[in-house]
VOPAGU-2260 file (C-alpha; in pm, 1 decimal, decimal comma):
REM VOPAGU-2260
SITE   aa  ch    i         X         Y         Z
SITE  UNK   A    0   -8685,9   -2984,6    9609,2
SITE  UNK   A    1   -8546,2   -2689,7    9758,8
SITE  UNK   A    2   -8175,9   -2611,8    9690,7
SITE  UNK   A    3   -8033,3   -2297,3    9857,7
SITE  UNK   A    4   -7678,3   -2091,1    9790,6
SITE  UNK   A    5   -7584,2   -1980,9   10105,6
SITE  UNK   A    6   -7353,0   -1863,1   10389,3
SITE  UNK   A    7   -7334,5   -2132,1   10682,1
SITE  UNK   A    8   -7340,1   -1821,8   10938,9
SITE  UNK   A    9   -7746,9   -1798,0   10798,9
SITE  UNK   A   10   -7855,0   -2148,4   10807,0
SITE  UNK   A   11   -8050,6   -2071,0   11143,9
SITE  UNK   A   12   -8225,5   -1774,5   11008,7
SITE  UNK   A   13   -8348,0   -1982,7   10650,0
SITE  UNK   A   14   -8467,9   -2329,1   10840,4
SITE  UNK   A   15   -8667,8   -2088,1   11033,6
SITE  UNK   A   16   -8886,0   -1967,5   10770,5
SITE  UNK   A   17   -8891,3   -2278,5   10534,3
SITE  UNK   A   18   -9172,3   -2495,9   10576,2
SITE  UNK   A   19   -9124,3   -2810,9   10713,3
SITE  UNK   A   20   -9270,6   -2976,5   10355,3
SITE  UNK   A   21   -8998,1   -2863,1   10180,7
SITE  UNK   A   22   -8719,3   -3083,9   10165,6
SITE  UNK   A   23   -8419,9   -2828,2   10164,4
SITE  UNK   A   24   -8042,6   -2898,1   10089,3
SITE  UNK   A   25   -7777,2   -2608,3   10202,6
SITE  UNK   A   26   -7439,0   -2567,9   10017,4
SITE  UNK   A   27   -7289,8   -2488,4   10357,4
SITE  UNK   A   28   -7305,3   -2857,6   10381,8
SITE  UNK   A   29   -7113,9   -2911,8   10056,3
SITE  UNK   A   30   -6726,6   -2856,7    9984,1
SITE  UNK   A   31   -6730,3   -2665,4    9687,3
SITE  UNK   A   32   -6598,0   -2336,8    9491,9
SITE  UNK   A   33   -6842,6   -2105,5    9647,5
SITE  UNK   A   34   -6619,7   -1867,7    9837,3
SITE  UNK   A   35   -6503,2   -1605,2    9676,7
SITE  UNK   A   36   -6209,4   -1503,0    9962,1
SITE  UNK   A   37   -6079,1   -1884,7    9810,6
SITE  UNK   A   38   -6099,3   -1859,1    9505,4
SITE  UNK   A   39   -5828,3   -1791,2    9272,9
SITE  UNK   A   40   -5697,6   -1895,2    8904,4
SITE  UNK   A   41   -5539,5   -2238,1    9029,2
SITE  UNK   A   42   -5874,2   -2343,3    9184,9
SITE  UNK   A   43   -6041,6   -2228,3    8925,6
SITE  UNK   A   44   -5817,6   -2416,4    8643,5
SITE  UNK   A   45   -5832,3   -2770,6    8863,2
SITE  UNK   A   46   -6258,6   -2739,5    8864,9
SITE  UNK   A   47   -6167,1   -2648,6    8518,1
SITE  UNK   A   48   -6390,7   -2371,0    8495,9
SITE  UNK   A   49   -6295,1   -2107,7    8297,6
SITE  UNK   A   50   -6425,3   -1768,1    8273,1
SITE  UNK   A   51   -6618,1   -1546,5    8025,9
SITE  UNK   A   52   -6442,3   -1200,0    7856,9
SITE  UNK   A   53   -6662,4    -985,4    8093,8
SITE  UNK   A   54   -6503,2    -682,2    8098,6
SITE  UNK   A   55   -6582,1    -404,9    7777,9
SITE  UNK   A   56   -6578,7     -92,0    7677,0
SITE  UNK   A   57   -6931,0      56,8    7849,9
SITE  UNK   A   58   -7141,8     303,9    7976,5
SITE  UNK   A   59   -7255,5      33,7    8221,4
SITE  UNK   A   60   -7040,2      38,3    8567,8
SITE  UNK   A   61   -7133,0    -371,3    8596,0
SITE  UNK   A   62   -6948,0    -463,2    8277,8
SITE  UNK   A   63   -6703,9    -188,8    8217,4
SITE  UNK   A   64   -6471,5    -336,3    8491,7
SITE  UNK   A   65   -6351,3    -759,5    8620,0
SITE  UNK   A   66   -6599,9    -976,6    8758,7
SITE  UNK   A   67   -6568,2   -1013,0    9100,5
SITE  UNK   A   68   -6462,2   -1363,6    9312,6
SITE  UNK   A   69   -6778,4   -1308,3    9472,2
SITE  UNK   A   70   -6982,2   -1322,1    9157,8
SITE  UNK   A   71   -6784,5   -1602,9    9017,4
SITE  UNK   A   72   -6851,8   -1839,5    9344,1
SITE  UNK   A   73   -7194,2   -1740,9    9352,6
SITE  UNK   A   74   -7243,1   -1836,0    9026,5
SITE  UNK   A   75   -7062,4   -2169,0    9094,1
SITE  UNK   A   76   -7293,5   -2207,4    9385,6
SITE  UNK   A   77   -7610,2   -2190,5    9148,0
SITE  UNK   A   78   -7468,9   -2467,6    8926,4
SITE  UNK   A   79   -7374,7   -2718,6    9222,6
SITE  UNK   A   80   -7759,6   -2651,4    9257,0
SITE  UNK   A   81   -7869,4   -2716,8    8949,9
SITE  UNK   A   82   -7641,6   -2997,6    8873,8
SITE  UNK   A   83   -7741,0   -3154,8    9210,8
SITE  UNK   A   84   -8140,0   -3112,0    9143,9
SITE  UNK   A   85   -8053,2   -3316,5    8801,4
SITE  UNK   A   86   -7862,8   -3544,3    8955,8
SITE  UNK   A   87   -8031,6   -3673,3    9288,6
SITE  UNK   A   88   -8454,5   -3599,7    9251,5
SITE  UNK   A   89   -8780,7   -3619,1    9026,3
SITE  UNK   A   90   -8983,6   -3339,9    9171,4
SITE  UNK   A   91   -9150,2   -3129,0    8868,9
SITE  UNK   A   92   -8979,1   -2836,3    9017,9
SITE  UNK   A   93   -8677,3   -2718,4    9181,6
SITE  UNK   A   94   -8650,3   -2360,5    9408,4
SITE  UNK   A   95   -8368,8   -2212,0    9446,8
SITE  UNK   A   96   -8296,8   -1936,4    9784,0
SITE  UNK   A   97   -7997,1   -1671,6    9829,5
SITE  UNK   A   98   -7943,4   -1694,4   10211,5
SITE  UNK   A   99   -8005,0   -1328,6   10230,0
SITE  UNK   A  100   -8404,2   -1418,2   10119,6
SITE  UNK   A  101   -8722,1   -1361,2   10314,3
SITE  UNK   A  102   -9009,6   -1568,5   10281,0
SITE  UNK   A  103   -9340,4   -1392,5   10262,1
SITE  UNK   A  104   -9635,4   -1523,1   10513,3
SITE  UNK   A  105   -9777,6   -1874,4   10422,1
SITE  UNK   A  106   -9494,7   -1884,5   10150,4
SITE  UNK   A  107   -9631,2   -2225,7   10092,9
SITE  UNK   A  108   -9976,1   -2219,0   10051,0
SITE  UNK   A  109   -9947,6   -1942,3    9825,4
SITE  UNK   A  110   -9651,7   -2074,1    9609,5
SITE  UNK   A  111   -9879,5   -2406,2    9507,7
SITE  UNK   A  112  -10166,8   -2199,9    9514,6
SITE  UNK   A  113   -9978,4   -2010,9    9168,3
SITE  UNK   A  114   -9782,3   -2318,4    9044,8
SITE  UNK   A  115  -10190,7   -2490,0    9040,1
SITE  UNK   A  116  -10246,1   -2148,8    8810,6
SITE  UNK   A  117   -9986,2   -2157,5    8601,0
SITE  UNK   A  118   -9972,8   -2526,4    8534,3
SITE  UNK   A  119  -10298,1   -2537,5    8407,0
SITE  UNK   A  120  -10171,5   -2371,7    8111,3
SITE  UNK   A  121   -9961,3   -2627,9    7890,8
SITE  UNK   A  122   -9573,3   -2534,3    7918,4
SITE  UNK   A  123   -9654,0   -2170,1    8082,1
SITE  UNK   A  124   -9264,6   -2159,3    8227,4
SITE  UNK   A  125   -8925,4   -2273,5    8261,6
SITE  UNK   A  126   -8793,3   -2021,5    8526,7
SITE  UNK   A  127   -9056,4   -1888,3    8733,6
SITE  UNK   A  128   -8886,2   -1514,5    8952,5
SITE  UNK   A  129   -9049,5   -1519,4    9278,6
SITE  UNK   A  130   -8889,0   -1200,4    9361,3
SITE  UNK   A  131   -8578,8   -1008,8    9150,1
SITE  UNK   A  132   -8514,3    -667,0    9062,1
SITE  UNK   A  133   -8685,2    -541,0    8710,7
SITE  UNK   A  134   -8437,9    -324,6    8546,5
SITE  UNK   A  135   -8701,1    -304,3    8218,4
SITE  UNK   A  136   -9082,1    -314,8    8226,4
SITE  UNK   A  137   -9278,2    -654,0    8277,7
SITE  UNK   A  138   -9536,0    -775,1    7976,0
SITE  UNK   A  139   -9872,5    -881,8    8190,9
SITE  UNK   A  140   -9938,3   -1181,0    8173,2
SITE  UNK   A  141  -10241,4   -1344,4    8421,3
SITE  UNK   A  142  -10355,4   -1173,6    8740,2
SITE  UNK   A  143  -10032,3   -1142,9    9023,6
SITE  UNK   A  144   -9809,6   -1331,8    8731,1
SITE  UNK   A  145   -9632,0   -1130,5    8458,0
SITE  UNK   A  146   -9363,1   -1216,4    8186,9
SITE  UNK   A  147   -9057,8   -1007,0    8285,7
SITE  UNK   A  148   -8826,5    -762,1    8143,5
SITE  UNK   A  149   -8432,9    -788,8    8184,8
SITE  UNK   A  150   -8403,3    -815,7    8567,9
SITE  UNK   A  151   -8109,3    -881,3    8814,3
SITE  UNK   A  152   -8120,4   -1093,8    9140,1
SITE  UNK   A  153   -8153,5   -1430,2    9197,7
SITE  UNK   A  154   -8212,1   -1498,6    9581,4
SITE  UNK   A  155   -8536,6   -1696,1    9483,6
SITE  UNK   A  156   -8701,3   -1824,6    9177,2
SITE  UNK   A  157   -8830,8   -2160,4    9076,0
SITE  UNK   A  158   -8658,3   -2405,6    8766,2
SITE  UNK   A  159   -8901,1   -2682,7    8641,2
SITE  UNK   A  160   -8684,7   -2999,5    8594,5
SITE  UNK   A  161   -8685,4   -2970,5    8198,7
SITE  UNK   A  162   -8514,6   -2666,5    8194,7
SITE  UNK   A  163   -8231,8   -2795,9    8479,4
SITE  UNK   A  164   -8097,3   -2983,7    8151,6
SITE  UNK   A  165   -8149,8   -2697,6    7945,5
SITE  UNK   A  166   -7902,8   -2443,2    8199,9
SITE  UNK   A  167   -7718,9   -2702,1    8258,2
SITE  UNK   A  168   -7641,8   -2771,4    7884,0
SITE  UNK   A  169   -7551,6   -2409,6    7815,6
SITE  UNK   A  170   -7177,2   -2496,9    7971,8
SITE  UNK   A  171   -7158,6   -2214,8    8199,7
SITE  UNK   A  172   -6882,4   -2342,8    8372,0
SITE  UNK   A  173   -6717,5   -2274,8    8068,0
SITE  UNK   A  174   -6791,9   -1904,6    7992,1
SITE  UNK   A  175   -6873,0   -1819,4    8366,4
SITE  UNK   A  176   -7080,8   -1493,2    8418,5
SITE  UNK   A  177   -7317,9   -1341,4    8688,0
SITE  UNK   A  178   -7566,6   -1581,0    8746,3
SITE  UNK   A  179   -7790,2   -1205,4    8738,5
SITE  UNK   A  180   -7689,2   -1195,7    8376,5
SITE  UNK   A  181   -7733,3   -1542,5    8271,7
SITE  UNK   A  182   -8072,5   -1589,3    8378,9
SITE  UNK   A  183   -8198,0   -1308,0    8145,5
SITE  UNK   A  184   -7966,0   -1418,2    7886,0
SITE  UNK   A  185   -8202,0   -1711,9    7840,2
SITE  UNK   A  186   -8530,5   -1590,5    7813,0
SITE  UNK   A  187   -8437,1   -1246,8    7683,4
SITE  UNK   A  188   -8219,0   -1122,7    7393,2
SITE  UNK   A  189   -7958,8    -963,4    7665,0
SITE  UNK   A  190   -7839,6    -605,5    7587,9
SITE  UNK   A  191   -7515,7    -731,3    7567,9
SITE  UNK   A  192   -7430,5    -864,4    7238,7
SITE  UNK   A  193   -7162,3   -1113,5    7332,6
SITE  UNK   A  194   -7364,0   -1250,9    7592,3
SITE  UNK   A  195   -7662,6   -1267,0    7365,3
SITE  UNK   A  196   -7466,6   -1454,9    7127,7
SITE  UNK   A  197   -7291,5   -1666,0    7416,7
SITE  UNK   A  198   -7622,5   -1776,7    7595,0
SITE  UNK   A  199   -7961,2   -1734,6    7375,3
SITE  UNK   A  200   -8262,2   -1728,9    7485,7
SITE  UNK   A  201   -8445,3   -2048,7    7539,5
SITE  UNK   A  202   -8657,6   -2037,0    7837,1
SITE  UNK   A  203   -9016,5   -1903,0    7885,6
SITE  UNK   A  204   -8955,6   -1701,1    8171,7
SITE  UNK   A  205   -9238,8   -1599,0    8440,5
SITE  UNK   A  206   -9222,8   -1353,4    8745,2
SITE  UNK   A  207   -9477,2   -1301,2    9040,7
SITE  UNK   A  208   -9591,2    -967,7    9105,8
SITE  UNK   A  209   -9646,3    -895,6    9357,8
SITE  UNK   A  210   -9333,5   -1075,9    9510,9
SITE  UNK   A  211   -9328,8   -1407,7    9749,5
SITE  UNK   A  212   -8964,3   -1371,8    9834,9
SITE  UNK   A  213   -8727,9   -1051,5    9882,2
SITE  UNK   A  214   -8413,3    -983,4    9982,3
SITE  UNK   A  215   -8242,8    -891,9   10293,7
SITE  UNK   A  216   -8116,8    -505,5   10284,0
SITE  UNK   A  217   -7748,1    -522,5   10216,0
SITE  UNK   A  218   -7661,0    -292,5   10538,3
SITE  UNK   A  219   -7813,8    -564,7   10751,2
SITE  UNK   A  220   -7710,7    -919,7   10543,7
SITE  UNK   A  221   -7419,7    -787,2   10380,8
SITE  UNK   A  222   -7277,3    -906,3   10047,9
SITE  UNK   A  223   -7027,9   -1160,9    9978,4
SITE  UNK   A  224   -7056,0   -1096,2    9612,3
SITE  UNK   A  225   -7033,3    -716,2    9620,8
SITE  UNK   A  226   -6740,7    -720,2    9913,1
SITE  UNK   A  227   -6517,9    -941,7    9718,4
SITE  UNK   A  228   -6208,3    -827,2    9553,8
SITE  UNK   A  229   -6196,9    -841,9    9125,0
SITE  UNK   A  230   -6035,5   -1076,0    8950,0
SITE  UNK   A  231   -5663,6    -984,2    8899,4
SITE  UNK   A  232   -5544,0   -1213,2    8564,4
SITE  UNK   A  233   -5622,5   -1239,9    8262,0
């Protein structure tokens, strides 16, 4: 199952480069909380999501000021994804692709070509990064395949269907964050305290390297997250 968070204005440009095995589903096809430019604290308190303390006091620019609508609907985005994976198939495992992603040649054949690798070890994952940016160094782990440091972006990596009920039993919609940030949260002990504390680790994390998937430039896709204004209550 393939699951993708995306704008509508670059479904053309993704069912281009998926394969025709996958069977994709496109939140531009959903109503849901995904845009930012909507969003606001009445939406947010009839979903009934409610968001974490982000901002503190910090030498780091990403929590030292609000989260952004942006972030929060992408991060809503991811969850519709996650909650509809659990909800509607049995495949062993469930990608997930930004709309800003690029597929690398024969995606495909090289994606079960490592998932036939990495199964044959008992339990090897729960998330599996097929591209992100490493903000900490990587652990090796099996030739092209490494275990990986605290790392942002999420515009593709691969759940297995186990750990859809584990995400989806942290109650993110809850204590909302960066989907960047929660991701590590669980197979890391995140930097951050209160987000340590908030989401623990609990998945066996694995990262390709080199990449299958990478992102768009933002001068030429843009950023819906990034252009969107902060949040403005408490």
């Amino acid at each position: 199952m393939v699951n993708l968070p995306r704008r509508a204005d670059r479904r053309k440009q993704m069912e281009a480069q998926l394969p025709a095995l996958l069977k994709a589903t496109f939140t531009s096809d959903w109503t849901g909380p995904f845009d930012g430019r909507e969003l606001n604290r009445h939406v947010l308190d009839q979903l009934g999501v409610a968001l974490f303390p982000w901002q503190i006091a910090s030498d780091n620019p990403w929590w030292s000021r609000p989260l952004k609508l942006g972030e929060i609907g992408c991060t809503l985005s991811h969850l519709a994804c996650w909650q509809h994976a659990a909800d509607t198939g049995d495949e062993p495992f469930i990608l997930i692709l930004e709309d800003d992603a690029v597929l690398a040649p024969d995606f495909l054949s090289h994606l079960l070509a490592r998932l036939a690798q990495l199964t044959a070890k008992d339990k090897a994952f729960d998330l599996l990064y097929l591209g992100r940016f490493p903000l900490e160094a990587d652990e090796p782990y099996v030739s092209g395949v490494v275990h990986p440091g605290y790392s942002h972006c999420t515009f593709g990596y691969l759940l297995t269907r186990p750990a859809l009920t584990e995400v989806l039993a942290t109650g993110l919609e809850q204590s909302v964050v960066p989907v960047d940030e929660f991701l590590p949260s669980l197979y890391i002990d995140h930097p951050r305290q209160d987000l340590r504390a908030r989401f623990p680790r609990q998945l066996r994390a694995l990262a390709l390297d080199p990449p299958l998937v990478r992102q768009l430039p933002k001068d030429e896709a843009g950023s819906d997250t990034e252009d969107s204004p902060f949040v403005d209550w408490q």
